[in-house]
C-alpha positions as CSV (number, residue, x, y, z in Angstrom):
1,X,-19.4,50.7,105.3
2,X,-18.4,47.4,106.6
3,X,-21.1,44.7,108.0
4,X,-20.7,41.6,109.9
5,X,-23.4,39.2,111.4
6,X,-22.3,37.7,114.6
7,X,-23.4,37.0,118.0
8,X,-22.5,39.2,121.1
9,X,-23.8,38.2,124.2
10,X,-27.6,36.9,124.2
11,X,-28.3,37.8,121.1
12,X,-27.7,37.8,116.7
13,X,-26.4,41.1,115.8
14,X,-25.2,43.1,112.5
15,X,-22.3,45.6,113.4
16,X,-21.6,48.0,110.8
17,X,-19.1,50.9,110.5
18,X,-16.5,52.3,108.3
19,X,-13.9,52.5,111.0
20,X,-10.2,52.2,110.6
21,X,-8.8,48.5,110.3
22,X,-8.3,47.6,114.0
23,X,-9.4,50.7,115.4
24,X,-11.4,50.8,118.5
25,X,-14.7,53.0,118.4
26,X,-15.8,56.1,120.1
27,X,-19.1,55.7,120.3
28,X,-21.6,52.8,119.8
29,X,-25.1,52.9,118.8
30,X,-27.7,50.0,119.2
31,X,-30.5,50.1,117.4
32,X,-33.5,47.7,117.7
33,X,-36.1,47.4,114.9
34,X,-39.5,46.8,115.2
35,X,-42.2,43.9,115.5
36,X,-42.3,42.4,112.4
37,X,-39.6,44.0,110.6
38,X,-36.4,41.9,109.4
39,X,-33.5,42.1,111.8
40,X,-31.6,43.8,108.7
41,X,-34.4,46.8,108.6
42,X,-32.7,49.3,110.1
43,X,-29.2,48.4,108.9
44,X,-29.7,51.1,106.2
45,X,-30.0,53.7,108.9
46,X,-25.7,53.9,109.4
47,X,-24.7,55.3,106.6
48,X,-27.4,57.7,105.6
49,X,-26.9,58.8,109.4
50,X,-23.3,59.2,108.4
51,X,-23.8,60.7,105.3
52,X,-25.6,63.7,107.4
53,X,-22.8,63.6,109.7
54,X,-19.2,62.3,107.9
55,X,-17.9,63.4,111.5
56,X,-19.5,60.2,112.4
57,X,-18.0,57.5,109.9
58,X,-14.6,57.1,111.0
59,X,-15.5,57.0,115.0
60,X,-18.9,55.5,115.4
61,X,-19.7,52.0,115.4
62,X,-23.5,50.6,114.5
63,X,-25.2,47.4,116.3
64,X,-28.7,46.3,115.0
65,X,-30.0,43.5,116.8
66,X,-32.4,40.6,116.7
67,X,-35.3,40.4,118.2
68,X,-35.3,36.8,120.5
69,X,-38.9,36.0,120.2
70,X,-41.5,34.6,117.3
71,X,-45.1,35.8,117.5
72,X,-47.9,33.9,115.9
73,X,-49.5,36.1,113.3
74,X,-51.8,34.9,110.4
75,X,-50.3,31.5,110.4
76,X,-46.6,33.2,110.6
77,X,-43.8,33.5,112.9
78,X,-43.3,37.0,113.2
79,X,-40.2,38.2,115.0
80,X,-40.4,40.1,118.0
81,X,-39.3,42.2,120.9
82,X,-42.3,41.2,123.3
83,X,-45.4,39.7,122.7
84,X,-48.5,42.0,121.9
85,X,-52.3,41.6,122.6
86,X,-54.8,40.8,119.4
87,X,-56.0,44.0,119.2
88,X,-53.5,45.8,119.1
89,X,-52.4,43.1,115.9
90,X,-55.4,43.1,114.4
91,X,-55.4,47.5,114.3
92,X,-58.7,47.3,116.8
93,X,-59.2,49.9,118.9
94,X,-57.1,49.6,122.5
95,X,-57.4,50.8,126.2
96,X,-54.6,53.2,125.6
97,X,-54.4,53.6,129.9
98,X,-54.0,49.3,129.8
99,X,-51.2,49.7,127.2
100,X,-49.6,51.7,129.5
101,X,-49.9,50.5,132.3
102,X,-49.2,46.8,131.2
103,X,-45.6,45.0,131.1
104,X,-45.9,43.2,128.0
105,X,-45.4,39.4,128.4
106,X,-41.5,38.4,126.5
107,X,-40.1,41.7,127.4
108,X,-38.0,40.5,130.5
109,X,-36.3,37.9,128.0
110,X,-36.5,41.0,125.5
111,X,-34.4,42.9,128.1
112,X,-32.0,40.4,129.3
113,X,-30.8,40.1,125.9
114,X,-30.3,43.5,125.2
115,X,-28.8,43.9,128.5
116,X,-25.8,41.2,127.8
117,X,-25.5,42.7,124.5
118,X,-24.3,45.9,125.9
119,X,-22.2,44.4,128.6
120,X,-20.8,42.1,125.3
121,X,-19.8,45.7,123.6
122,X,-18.6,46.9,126.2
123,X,-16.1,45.0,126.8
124,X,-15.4,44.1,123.3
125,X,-14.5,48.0,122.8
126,X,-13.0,48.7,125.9
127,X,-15.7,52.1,126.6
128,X,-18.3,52.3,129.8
129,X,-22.1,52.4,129.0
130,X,-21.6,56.0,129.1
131,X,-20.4,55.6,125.4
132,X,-23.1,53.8,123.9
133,X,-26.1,54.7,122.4
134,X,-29.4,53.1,123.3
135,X,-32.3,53.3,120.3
136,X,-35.0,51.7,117.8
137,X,-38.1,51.7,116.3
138,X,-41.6,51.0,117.8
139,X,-41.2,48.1,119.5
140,X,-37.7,48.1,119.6
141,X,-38.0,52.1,121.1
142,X,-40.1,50.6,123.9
143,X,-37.3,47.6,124.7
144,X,-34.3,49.8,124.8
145,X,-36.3,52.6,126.8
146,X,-36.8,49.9,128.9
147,X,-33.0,49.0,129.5
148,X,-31.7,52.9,129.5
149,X,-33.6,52.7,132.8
150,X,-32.6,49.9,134.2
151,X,-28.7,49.6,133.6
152,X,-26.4,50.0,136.3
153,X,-24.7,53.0,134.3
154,X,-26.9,55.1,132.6
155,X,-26.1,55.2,128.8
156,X,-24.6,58.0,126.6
157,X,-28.3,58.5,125.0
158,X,-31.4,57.1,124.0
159,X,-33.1,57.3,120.7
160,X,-37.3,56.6,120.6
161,X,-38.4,56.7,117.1
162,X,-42.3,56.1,117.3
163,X,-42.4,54.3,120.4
164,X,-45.0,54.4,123.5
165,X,-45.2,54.0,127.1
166,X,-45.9,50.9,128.6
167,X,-44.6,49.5,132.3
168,X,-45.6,52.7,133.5
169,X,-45.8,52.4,137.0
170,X,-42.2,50.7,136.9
171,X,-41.0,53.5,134.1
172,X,-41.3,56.4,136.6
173,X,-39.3,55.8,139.9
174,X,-36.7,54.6,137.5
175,X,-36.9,57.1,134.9
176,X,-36.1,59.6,138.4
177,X,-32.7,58.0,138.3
178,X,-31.8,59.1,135.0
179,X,-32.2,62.9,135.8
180,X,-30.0,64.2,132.5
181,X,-30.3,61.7,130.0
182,X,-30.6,63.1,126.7
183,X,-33.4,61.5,124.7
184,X,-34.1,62.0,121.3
185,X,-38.2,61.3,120.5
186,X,-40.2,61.5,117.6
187,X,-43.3,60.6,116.5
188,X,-45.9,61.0,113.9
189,X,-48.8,62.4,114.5
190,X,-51.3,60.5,112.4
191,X,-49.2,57.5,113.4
192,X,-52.2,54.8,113.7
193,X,-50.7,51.9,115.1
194,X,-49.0,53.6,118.6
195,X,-51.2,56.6,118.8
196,X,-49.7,60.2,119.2
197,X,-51.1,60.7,122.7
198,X,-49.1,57.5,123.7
199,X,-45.6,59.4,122.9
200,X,-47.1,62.6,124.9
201,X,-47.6,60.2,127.6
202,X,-43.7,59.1,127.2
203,X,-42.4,62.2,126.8
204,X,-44.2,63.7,129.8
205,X,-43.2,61.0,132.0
206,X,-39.7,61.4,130.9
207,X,-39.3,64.7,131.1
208,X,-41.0,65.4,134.5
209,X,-38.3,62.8,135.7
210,X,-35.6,65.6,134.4
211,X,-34.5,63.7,131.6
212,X,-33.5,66.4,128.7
213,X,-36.3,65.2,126.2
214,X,-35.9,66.6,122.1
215,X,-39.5,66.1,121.1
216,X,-40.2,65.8,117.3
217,X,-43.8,65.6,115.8
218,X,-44.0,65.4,112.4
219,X,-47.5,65.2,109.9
220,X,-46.5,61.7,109.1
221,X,-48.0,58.2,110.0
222,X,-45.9,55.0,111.7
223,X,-42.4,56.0,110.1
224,X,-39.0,57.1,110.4
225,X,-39.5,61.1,109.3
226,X,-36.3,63.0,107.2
227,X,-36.5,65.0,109.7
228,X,-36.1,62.8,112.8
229,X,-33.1,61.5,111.4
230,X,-31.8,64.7,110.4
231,X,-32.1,65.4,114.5
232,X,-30.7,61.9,115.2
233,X,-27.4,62.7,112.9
234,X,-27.0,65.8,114.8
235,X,-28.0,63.7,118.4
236,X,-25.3,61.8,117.8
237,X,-23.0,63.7,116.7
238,X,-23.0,65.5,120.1
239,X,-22.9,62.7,122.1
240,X,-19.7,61.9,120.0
241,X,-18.3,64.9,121.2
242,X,-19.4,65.1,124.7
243,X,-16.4,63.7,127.1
């Protein structure tokens, strides 16, 4: 598979795919990693997802972003979606109800970003948000949740591998707007740095909205499960399909 650093709207990207020379996609898929993590730390994700799903290679195009913001962490610049309180840094226990409740202080810079990135693919491939994929892990989960439900078009999907809720209160009206949405969600449940009962709180909200929530726990800790990406190949592979 092909990939290419550029810039598309706010933010630094990698776009991979093994389409065609010249061809156009039929479905795009952003995916934001996590705090921490290396803007190239999910990049591996495209082709094992299309080696699950070859249906996928030759019509699917891949967009891993970079996070905008540094965070100060043990002397280091740490990149990031949003900026996240000490305890939850240092692994300290957290006021689970706070976390959830709290908008997280970066993440309207976090979204704005995101935001002109999709409107950059969109026109760059010619297809509505109704063709692209929303996605990422942990932190970047929580970001693109955060745009799926506040776009002007909903998106073709959203992918939540081990993310949590936060901006609750702002979350629910909007999340009533998205009645349909397919949402892919998983999470593990020894996961000890976004607690389980953080993704039931997610899902629940979600779903009451009528959003059409796949839930996958899995005995694992803060991770990307076989399995969950098994589900994600197959995810995508319908939302390919789906005209």
């Amino acid at each position: 598979m092909r990939s290419v650093r550029t810039r598309l709207g706010e933010l630094d990207a990698y776009v991979v795919d093994a389409l065609p020379e010249g061809a156009n996609p039929e479905l795009v898929v952003v995916l934001c990693h996590g705090f921490g993590a290396p803007p190239t730390d999910l990049v591996p994700l495209a082709p094992e997802l299309v080696a699950l799903k070859p249906e996928l290679g030759p019509k699917v195009r891949f967009v891993f972003p970079t996070a905008p913001l540094k965070q100060e962490m043990m002397g280091q610049r740490i990149p990031a979606w949003f900026h996240l309180p000490p305890e939850v840094l240092m692994g300290q226990e957290r006021d689970w109800d706070e976390f959830a409740a709290s908008t997280p202080e970066g993440l309207a810079q976090a979204r704005r970003g995101v935001m002109s990135l999709v409107s950059a693919l969109s026109a760059a491939t010619n297809l509505p948000y109704g063709r692209i994929v929303l996605g990422g892990f942990s932190q970047g989960a929580m970001v693109t949740t955060d745009v799926a439900l506040r776009l002007e078009e909903a998106p073709a999907g959203l992918c939540i591998l081990s993310g949590a809720l936060i901006s609750q209160d702002e979350w629910k009206p909007r999340a009533e707007k998205r009645k349909g949405l397919p949402v892919l969600q998983s999470h593990g449940r020894v996961d000890n740095i976004l607690a389980f009962q953080q993704a039931e709180r997610l899902r629940d909200l979600l779903s009451n909205a009528g959003l059409s929530v796949e839930f996958i726990p899995f005995n694992g800790p803060h991770t990307i499960a076989p399995e969950a990406l098994e589900r994600m190949a197959e995810f995508l592979h319908h939302r390919l399909e789906k005209r």
